[in-house]
C-alpha positions as a Markdown table, in Angstrom:
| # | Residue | x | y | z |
|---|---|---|---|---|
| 1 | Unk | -24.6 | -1.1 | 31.1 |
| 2 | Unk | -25.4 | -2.2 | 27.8 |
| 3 | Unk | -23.8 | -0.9 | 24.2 |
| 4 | Unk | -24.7 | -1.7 | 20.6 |
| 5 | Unk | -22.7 | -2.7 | 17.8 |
| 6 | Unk | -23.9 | -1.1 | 14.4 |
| 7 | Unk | -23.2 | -1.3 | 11.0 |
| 8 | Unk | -24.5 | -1.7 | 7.4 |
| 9 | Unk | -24.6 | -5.2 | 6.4 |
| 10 | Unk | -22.6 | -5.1 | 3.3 |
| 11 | Unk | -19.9 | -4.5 | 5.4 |
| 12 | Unk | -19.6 | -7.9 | 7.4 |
| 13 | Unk | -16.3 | -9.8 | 6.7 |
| 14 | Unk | -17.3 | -12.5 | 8.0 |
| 15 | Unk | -18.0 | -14.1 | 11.9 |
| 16 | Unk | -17.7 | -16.9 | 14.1 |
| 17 | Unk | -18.9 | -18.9 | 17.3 |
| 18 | Unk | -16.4 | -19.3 | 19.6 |
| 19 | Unk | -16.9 | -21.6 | 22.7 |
| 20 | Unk | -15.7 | -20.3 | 26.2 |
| 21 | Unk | -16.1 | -21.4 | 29.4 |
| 22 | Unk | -15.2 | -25.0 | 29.2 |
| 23 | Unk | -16.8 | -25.1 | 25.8 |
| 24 | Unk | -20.2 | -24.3 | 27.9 |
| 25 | Unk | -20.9 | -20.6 | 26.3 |
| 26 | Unk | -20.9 | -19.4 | 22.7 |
| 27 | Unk | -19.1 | -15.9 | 22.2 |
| 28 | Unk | -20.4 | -14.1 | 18.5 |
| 29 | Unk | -17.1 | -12.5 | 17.1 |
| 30 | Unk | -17.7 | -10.2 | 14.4 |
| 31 | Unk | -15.2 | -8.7 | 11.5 |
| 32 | Unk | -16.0 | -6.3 | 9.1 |
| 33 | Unk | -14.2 | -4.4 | 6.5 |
| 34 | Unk | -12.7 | -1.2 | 6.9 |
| 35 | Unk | -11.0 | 1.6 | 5.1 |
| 36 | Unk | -7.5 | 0.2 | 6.5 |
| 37 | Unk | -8.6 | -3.3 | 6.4 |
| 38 | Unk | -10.6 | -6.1 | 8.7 |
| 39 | Unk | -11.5 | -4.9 | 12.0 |
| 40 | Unk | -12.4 | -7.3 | 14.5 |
| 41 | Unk | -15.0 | -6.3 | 17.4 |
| 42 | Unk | -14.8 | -7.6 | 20.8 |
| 43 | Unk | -17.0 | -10.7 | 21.5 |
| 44 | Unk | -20.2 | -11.0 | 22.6 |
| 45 | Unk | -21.5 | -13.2 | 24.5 |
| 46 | Unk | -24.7 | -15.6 | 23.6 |
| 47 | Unk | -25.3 | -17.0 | 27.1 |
| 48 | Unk | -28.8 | -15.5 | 27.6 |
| 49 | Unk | -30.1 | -16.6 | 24.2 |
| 50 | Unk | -31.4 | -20.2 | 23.7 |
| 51 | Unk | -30.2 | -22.7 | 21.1 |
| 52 | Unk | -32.8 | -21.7 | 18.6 |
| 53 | Unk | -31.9 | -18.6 | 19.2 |
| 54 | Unk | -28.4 | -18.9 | 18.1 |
| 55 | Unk | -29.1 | -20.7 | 15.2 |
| 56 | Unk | -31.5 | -18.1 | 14.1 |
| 57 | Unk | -28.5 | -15.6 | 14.6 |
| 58 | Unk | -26.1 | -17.8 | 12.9 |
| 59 | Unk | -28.3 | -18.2 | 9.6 |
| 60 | Unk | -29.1 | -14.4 | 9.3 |
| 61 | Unk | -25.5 | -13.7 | 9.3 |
| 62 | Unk | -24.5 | -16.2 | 6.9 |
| 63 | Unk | -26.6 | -15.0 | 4.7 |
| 64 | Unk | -25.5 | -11.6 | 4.6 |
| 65 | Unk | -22.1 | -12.7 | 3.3 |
């Protein structure tokens, strides 16, 4: 069962990489603004995608802060 987490960009707070697992999987948390404040959605997890991967997810997002 797989869901989707959309929004428009202008709208990201801001994210992080959080290690789990023994520090052996990176979780992507996500915040973004809302009209009663920062919401924060449940992690996701980044264990199927490869270092580059990441990194490529981690650059796009810091640039739409």
């Amino acid at each position: 069962d797989y869901q989707t987490i959309e929004f428009p960009t202008h709208l990201l707070y801001n994210f992080s990489v959080e290690r789990s697992m023994f520090g052996l999987v990176n979780d992507l948390v996500l915040r973004v603004k809302t009209k009663r404040g920062v919401a924060e959605y449940p992690s996701v997890s980044m264990a199927a995608l490869s270092k580059t991967d990441q990194e490529k997810i981690k650059t796009a997002l810091s640039g739409t802060k």
